[in-house]
Structures are given as structure tokens and as C-alpha cells.
mmCIF file as Biopython writes it, N, C-alpha, C and O atoms, coordinates in Angstrom:
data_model
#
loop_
_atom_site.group_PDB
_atom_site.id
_atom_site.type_symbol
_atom_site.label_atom_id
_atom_site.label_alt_id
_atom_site.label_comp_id
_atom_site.label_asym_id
_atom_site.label_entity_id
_atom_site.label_seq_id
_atom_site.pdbx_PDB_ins_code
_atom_site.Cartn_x
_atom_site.Cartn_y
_atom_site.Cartn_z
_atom_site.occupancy
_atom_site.B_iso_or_equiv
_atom_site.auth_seq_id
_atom_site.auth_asym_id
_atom_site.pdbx_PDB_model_num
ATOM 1   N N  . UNK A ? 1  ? 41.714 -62.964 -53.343  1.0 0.0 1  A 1 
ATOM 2   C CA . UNK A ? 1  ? 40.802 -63.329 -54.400  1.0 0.0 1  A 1 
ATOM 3   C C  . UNK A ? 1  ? 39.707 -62.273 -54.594  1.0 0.0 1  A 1 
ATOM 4   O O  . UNK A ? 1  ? 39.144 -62.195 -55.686  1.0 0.0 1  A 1 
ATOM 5   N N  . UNK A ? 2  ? 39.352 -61.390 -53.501  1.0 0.0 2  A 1 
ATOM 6   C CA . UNK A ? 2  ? 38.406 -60.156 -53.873  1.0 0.0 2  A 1 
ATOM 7   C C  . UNK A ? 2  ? 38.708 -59.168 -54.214  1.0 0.0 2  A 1 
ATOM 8   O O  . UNK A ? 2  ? 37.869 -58.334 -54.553  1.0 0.0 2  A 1 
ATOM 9   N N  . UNK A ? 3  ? 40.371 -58.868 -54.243  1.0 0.0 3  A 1 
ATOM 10  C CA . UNK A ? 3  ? 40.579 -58.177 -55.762  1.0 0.0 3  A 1 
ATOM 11  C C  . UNK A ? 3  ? 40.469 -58.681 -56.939  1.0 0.0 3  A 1 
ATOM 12  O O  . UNK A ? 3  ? 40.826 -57.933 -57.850  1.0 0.0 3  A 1 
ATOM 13  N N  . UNK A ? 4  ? 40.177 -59.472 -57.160  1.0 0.0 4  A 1 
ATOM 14  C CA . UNK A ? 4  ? 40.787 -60.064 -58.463  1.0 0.0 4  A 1 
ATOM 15  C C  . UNK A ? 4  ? 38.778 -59.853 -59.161  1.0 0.0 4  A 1 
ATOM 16  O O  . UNK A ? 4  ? 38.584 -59.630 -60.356  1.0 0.0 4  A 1 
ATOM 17  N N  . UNK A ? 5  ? 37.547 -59.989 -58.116  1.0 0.0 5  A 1 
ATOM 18  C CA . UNK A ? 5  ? 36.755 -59.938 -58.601  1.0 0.0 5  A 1 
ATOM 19  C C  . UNK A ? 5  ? 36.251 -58.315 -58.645  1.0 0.0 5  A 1 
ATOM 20  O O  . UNK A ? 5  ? 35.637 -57.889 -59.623  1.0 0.0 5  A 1 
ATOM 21  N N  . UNK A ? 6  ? 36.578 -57.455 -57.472  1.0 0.0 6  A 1 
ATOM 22  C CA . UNK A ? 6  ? 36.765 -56.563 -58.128  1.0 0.0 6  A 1 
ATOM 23  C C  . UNK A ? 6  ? 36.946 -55.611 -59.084  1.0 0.0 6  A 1 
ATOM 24  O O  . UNK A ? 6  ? 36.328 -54.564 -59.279  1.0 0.0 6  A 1 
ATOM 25  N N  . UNK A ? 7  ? 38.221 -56.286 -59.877  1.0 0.0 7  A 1 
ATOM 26  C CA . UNK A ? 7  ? 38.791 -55.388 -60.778  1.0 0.0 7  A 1 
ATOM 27  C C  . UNK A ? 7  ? 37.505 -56.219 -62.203  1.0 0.0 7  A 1 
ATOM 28  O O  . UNK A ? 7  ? 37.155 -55.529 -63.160  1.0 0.0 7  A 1 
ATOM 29  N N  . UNK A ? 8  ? 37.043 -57.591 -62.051  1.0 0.0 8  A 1 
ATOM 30  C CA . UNK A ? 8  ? 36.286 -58.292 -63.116  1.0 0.0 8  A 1 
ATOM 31  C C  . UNK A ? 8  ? 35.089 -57.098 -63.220  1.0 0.0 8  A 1 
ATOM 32  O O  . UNK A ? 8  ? 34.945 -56.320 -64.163  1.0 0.0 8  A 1 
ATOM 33  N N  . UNK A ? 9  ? 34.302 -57.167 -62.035  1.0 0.0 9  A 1 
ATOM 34  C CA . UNK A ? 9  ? 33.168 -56.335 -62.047  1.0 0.0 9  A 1 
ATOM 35  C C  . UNK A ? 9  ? 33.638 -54.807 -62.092  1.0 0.0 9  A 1 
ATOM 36  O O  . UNK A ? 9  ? 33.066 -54.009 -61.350  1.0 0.0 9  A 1 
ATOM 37  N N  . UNK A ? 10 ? 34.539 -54.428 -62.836  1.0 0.0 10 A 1 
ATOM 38  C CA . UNK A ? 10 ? 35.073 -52.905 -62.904  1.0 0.0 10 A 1 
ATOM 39  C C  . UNK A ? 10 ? 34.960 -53.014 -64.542  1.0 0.0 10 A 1 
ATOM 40  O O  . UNK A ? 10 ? 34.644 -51.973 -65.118  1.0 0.0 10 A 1 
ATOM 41  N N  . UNK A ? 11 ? 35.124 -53.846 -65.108  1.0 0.0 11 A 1 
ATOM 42  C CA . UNK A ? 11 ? 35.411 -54.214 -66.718  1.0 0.0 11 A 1 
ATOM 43  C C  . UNK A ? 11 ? 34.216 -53.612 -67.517  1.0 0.0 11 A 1 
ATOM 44  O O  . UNK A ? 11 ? 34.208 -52.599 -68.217  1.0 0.0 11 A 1 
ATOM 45  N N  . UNK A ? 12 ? 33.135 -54.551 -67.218  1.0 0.0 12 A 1 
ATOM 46  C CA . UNK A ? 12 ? 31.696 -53.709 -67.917  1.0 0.0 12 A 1 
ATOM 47  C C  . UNK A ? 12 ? 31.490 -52.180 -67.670  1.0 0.0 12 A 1 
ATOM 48  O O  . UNK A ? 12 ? 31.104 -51.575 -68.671  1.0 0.0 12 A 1 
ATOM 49  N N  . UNK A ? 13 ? 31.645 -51.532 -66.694  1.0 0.0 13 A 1 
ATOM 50  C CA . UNK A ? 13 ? 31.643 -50.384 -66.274  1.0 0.0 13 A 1 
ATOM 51  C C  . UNK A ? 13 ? 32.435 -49.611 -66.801  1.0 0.0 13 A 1 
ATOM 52  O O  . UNK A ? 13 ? 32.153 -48.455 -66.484  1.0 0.0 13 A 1 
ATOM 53  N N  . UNK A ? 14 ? 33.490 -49.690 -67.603  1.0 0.0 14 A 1 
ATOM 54  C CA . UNK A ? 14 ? 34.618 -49.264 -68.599  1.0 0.0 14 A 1 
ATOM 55  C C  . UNK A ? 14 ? 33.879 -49.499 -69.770  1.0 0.0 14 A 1 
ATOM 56  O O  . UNK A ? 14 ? 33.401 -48.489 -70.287  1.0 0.0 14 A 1 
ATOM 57  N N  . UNK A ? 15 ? 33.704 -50.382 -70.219  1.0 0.0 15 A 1 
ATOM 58  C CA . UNK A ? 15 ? 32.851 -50.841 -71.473  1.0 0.0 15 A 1 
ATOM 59  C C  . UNK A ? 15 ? 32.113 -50.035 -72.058  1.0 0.0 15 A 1 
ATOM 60  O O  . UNK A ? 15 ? 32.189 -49.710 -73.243  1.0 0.0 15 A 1 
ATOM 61  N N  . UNK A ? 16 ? 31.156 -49.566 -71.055  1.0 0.0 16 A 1 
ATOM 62  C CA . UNK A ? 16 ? 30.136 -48.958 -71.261  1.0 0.0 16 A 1 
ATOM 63  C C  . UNK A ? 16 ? 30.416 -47.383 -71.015  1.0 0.0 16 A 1 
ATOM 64  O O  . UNK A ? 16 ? 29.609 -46.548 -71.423  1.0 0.0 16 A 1 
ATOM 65  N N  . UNK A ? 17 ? 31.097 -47.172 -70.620  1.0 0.0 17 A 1 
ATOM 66  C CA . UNK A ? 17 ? 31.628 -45.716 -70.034  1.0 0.0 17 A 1 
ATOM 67  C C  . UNK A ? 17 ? 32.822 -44.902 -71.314  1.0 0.0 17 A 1 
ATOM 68  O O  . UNK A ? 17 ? 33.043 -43.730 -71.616  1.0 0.0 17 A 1 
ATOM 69  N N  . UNK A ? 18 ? 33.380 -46.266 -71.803  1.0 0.0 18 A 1 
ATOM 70  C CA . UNK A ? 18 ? 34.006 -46.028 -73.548  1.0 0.0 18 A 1 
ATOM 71  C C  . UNK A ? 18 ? 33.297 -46.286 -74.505  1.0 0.0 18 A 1 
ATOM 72  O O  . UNK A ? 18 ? 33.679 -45.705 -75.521  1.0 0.0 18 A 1 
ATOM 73  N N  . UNK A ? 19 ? 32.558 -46.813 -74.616  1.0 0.0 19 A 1 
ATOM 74  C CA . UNK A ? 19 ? 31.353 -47.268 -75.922  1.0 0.0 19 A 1 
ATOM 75  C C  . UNK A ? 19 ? 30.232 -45.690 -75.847  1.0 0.0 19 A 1 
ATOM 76  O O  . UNK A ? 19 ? 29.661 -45.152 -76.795  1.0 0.0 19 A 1 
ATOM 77  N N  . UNK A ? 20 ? 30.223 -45.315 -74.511  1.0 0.0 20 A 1 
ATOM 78  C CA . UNK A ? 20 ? 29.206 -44.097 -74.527  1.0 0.0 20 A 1 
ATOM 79  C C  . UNK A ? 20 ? 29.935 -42.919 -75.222  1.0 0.0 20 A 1 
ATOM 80  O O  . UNK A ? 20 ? 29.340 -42.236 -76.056  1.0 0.0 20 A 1 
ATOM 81  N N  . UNK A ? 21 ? 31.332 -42.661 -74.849  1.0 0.0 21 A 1 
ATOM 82  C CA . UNK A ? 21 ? 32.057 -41.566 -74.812  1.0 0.0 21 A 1 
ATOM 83  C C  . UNK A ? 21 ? 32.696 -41.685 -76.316  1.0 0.0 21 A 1 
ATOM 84  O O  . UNK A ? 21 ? 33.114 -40.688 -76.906  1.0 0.0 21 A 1 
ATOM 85  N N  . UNK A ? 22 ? 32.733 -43.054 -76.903  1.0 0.0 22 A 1 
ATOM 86  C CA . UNK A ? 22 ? 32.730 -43.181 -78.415  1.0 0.0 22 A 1 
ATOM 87  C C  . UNK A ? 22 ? 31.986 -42.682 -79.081  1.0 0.0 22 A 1 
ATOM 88  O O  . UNK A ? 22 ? 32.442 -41.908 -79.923  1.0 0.0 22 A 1 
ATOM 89  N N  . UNK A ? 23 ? 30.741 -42.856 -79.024  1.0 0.0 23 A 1 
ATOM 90  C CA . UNK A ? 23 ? 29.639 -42.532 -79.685  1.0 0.0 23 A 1 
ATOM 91  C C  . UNK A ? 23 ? 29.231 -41.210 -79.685  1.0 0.0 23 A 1 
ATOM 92  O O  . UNK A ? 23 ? 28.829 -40.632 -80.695  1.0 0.0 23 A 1 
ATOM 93  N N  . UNK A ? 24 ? 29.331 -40.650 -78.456  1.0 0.0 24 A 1 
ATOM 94  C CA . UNK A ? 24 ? 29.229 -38.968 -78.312  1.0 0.0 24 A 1 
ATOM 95  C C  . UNK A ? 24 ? 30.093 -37.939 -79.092  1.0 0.0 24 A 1 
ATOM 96  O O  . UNK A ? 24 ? 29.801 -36.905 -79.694  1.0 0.0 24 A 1 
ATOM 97  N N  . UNK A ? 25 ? 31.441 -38.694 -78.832  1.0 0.0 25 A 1 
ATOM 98  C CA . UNK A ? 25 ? 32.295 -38.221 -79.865  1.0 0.0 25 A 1 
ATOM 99  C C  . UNK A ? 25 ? 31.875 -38.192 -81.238  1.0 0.0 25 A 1 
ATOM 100 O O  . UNK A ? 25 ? 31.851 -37.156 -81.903  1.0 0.0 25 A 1 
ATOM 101 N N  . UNK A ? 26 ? 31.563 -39.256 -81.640  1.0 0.0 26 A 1 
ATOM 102 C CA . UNK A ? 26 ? 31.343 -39.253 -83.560  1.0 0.0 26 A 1 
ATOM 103 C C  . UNK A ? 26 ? 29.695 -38.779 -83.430  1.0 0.0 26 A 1 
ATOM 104 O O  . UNK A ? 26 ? 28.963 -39.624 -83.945  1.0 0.0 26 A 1 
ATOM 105 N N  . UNK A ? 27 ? 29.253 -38.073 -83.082  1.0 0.0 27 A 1 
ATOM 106 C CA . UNK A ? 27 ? 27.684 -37.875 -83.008  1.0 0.0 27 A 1 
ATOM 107 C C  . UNK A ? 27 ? 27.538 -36.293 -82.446  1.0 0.0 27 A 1 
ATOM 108 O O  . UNK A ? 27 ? 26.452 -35.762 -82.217  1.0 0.0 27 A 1 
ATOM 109 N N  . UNK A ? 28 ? 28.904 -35.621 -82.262  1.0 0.0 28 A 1 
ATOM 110 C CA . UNK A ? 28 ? 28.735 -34.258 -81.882  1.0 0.0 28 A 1 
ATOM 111 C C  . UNK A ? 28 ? 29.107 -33.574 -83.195  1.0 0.0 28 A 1 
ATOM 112 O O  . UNK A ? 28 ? 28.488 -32.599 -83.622  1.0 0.0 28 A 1 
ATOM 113 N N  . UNK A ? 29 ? 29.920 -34.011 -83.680  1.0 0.0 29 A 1 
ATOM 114 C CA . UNK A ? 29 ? 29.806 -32.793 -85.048  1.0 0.0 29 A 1 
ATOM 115 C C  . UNK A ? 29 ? 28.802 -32.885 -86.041  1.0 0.0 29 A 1 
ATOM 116 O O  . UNK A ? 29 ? 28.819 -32.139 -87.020  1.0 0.0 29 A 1 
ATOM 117 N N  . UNK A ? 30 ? 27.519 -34.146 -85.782  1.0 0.0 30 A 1 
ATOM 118 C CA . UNK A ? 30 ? 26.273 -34.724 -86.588  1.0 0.0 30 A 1 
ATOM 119 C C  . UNK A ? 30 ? 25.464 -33.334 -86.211  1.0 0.0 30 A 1 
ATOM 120 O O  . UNK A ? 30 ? 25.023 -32.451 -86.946  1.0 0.0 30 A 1 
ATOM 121 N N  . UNK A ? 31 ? 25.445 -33.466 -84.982  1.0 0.0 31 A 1 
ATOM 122 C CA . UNK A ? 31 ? 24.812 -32.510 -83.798  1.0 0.0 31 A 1 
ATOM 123 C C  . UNK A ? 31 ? 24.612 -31.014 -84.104  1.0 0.0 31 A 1 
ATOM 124 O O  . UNK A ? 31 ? 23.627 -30.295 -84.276  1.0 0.0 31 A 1 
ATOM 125 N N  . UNK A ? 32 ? 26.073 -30.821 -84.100  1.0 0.0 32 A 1 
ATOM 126 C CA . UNK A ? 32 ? 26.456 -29.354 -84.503  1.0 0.0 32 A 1 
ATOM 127 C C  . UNK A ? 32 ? 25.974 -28.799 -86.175  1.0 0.0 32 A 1 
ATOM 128 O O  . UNK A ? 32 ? 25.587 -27.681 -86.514  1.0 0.0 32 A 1 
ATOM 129 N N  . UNK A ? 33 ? 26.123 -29.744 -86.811  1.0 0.0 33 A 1 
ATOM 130 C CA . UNK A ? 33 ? 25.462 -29.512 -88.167  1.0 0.0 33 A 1 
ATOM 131 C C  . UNK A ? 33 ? 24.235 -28.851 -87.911  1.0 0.0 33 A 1 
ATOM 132 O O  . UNK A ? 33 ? 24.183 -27.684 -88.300  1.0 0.0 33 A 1 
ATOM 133 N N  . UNK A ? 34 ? 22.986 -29.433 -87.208  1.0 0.0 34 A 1 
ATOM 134 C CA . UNK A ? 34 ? 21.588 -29.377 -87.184  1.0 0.0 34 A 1 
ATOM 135 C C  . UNK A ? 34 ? 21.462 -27.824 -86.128  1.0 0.0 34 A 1 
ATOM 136 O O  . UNK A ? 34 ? 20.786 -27.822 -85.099  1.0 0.0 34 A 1 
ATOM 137 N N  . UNK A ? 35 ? 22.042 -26.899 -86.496  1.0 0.0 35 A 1 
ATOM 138 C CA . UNK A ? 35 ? 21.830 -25.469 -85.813  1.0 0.0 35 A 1 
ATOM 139 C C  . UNK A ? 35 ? 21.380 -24.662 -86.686  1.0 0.0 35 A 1 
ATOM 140 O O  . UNK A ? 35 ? 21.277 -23.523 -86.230  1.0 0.0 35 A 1 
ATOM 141 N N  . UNK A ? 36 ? 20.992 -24.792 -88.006  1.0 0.0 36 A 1 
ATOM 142 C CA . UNK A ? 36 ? 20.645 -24.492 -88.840  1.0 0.0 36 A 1 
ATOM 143 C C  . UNK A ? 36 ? 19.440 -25.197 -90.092  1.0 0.0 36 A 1 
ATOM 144 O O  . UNK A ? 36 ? 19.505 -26.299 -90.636  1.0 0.0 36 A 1 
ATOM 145 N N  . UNK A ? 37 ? 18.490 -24.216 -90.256  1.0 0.0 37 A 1 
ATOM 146 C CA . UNK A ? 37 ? 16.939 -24.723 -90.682  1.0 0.0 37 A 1 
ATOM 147 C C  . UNK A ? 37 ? 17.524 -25.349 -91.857  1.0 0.0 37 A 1 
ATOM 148 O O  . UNK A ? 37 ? 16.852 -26.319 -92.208  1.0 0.0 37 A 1 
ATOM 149 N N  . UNK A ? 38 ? 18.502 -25.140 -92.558  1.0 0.0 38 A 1 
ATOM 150 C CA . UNK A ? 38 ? 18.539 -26.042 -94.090  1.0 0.0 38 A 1 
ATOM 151 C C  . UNK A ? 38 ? 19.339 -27.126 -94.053  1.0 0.0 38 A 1 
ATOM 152 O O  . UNK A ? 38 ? 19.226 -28.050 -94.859  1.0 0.0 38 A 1 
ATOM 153 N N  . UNK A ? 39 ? 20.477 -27.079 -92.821  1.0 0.0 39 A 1 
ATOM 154 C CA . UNK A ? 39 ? 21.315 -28.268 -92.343  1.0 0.0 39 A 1 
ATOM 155 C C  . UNK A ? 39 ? 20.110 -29.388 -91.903  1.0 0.0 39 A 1 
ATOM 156 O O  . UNK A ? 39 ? 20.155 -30.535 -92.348  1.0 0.0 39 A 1 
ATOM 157 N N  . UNK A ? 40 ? 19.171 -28.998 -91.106  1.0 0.0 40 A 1 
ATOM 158 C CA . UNK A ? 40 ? 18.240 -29.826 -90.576  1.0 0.0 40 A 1 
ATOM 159 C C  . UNK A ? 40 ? 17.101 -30.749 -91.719  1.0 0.0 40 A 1 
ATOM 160 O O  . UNK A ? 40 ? 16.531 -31.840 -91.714  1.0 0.0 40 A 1 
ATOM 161 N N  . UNK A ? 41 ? 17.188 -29.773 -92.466  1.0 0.0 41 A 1 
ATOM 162 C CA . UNK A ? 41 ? 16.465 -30.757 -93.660  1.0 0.0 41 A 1 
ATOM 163 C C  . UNK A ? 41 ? 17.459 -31.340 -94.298  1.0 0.0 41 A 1 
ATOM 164 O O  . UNK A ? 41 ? 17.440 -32.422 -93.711  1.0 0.0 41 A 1 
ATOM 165 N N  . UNK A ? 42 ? 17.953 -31.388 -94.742  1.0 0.0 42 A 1 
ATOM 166 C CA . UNK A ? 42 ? 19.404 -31.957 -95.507  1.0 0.0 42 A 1 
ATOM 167 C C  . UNK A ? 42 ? 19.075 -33.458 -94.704  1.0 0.0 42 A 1 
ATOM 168 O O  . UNK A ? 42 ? 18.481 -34.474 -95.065  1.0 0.0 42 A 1 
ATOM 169 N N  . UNK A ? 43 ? 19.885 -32.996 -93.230  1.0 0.0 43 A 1 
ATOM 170 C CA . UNK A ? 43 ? 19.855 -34.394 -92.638  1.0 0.0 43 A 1 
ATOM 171 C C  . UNK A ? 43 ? 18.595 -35.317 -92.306  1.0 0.0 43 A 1 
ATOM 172 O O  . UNK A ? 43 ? 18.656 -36.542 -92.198  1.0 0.0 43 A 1 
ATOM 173 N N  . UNK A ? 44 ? 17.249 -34.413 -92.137  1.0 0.0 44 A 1 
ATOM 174 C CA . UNK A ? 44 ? 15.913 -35.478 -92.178  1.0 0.0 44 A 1 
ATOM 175 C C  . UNK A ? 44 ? 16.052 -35.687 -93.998  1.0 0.0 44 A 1 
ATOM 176 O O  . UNK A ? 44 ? 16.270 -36.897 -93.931  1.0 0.0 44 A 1 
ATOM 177 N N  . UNK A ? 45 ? 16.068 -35.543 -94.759  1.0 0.0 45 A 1 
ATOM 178 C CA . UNK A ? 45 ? 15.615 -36.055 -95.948  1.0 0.0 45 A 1 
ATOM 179 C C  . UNK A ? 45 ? 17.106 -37.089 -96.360  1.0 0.0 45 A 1 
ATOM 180 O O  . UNK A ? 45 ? 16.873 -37.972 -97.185  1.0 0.0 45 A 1 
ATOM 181 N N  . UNK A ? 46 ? 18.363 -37.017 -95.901  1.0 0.0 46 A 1 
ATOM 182 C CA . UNK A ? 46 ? 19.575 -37.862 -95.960  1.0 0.0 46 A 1 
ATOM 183 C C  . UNK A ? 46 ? 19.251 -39.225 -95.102  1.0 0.0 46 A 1 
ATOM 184 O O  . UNK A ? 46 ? 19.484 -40.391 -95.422  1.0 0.0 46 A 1 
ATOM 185 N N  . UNK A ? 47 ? 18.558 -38.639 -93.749  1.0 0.0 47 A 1 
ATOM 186 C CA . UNK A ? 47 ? 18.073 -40.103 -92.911  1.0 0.0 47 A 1 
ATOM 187 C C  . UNK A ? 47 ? 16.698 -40.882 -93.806  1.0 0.0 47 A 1 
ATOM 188 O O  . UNK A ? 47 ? 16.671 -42.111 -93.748  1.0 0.0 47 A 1 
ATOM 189 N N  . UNK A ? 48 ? 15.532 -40.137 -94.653  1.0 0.0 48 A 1 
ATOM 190 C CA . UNK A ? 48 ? 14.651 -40.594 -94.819  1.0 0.0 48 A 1 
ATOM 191 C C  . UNK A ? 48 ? 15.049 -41.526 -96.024  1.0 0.0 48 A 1 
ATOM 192 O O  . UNK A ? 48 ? 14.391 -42.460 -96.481  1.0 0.0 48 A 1 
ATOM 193 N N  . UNK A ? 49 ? 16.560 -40.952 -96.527  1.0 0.0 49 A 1 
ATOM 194 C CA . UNK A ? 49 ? 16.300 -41.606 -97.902  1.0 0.0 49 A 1 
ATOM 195 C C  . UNK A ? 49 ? 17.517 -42.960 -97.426  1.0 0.0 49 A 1 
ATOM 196 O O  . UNK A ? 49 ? 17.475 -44.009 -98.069  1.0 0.0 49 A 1 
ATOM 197 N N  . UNK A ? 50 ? 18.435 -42.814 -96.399  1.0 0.0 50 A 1 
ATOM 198 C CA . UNK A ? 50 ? 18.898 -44.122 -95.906  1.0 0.0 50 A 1 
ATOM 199 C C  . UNK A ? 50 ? 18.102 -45.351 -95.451  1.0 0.0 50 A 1 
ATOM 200 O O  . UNK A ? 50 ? 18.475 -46.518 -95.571  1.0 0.0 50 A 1 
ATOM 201 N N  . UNK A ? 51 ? 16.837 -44.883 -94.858  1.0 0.0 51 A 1 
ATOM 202 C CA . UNK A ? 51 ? 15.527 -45.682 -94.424  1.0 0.0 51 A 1 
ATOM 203 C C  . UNK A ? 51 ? 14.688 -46.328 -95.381  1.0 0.0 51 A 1 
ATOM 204 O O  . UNK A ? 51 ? 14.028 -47.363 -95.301  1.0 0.0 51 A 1 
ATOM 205 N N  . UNK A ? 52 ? 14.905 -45.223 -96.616  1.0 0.0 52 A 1 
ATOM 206 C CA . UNK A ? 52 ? 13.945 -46.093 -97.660  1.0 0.0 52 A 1 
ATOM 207 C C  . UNK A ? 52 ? 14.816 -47.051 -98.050  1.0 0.0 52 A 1 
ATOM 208 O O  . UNK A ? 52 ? 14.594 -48.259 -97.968  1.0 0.0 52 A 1 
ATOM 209 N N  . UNK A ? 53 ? 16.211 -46.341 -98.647  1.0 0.0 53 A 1 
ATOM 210 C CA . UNK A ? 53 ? 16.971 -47.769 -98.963  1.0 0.0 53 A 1 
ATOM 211 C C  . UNK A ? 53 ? 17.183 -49.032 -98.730  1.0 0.0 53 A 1 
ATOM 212 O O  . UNK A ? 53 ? 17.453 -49.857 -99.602  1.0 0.0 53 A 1 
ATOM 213 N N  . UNK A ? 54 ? 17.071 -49.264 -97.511  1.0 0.0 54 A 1 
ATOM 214 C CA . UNK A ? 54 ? 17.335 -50.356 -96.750  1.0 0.0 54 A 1 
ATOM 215 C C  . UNK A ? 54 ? 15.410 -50.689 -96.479  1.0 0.0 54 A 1 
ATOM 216 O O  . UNK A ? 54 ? 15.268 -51.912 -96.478  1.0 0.0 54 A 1 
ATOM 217 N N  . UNK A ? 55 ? 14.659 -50.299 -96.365  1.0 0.0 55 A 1 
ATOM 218 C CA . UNK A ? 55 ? 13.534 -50.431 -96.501  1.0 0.0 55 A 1 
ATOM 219 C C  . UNK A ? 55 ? 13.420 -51.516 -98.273  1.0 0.0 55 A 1 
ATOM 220 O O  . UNK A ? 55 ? 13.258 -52.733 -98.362  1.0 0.0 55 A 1 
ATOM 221 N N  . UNK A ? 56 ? 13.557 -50.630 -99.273  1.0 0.0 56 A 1 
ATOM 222 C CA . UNK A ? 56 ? 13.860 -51.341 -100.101 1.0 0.0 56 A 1 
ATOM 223 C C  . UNK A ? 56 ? 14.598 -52.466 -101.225 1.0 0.0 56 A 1 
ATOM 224 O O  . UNK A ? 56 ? 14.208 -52.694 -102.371 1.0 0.0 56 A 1 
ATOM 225 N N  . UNK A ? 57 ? 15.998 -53.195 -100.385 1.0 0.0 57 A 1 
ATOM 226 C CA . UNK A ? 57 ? 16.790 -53.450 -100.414 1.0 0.0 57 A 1 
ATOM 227 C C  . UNK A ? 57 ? 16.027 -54.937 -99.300  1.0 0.0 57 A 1 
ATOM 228 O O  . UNK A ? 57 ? 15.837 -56.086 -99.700  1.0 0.0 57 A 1 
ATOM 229 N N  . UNK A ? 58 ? 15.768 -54.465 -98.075  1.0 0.0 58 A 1 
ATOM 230 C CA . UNK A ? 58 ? 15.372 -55.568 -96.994  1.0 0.0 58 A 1 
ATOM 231 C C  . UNK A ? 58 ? 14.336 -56.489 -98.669  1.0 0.0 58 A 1 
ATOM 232 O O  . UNK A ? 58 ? 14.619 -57.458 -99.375  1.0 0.0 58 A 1 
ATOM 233 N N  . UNK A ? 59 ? 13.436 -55.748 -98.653  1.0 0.0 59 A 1 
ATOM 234 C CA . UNK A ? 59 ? 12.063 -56.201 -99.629  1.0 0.0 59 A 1 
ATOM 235 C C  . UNK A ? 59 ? 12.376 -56.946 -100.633 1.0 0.0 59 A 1 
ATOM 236 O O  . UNK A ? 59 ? 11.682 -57.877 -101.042 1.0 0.0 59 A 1 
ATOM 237 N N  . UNK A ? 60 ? 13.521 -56.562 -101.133 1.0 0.0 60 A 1 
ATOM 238 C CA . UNK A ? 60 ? 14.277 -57.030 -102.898 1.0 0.0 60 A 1 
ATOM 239 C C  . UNK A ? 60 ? 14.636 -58.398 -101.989 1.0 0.0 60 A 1 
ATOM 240 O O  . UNK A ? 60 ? 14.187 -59.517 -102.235 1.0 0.0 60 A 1 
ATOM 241 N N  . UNK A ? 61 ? 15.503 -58.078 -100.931 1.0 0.0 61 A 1 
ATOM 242 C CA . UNK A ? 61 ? 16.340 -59.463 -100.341 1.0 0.0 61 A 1 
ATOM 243 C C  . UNK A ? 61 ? 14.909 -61.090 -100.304 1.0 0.0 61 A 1 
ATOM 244 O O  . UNK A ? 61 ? 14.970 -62.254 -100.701 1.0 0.0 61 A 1 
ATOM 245 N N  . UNK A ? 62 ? 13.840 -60.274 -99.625  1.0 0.0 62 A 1 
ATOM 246 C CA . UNK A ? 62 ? 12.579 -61.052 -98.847  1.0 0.0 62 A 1 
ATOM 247 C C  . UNK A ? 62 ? 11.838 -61.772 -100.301 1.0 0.0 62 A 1 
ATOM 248 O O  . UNK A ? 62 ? 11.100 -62.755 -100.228 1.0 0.0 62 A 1 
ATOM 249 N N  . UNK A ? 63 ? 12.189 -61.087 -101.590 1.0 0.0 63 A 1 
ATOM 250 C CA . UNK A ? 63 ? 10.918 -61.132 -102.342 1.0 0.0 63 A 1 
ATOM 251 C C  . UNK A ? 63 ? 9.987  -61.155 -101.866 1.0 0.0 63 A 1 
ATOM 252 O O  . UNK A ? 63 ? 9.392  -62.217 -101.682 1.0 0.0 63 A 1 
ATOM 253 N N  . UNK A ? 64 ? 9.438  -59.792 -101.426 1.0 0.0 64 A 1 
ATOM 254 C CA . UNK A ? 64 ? 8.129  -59.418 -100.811 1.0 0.0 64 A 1 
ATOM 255 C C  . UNK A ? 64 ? 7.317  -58.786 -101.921 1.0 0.0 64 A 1 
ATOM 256 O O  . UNK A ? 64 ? 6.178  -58.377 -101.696 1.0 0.0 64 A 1 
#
């Protein structure tokens, strides 16, 4: 029976060890973009204007 809990408490530790190695993956060629001064604005003014959206979109939803 203490394999069996073993291999349970091995599960999250996979989880998290593929959810990390997911994310690194789709977040290195984001990465690699930003080596360059006009790539880097591109992507702060692409993030600022995803932020307003949903900034303004949340507000429309709230009638604020």
C-alpha cells in the first residue's frame, strides 16, 4: 500500500513540473522577440493596449 501512495504524492510534482515546462515553452519565442529596442515597444504598447481593453470592457460589463 506505500507504493501505491507513493506514486499519488509523485502526481502533483509532474503537474507542476509540465505546467512549468509548458509555459516556458510558449513564452520563449515572446522572450526572444524583446532583444530588440522597437520589438520591446511593440510588445509594452500591445500589453498596454490588451490591459486597457479588458480594463474597459470589465467597466462596460459593471456599468461603472
Amino acid at each position: 500500500m506505500s507504493g501505491f501512495w507513493d506514486n499519488v504524492s509523485r502526481y502533483p510534482r509532474f503537474f507542476v513540473s509540465s505546467v512549468s515546462g509548458l509555459i516556458l515553452t510558449i513564452l520563449s519565442p515572446i522572450l526572444n522577440l524583446g532583444k530588440s529596442n522597437t520589438s520591446k515597444i511593440l510588445i509594452i504598447g500591445f500589453l498596454i493596449l490588451i490591459f486597457l481593453f479588458i480594463f474597459i470592457t470589465i467597466r462596460a460589463m459593471l456599468d461603472l
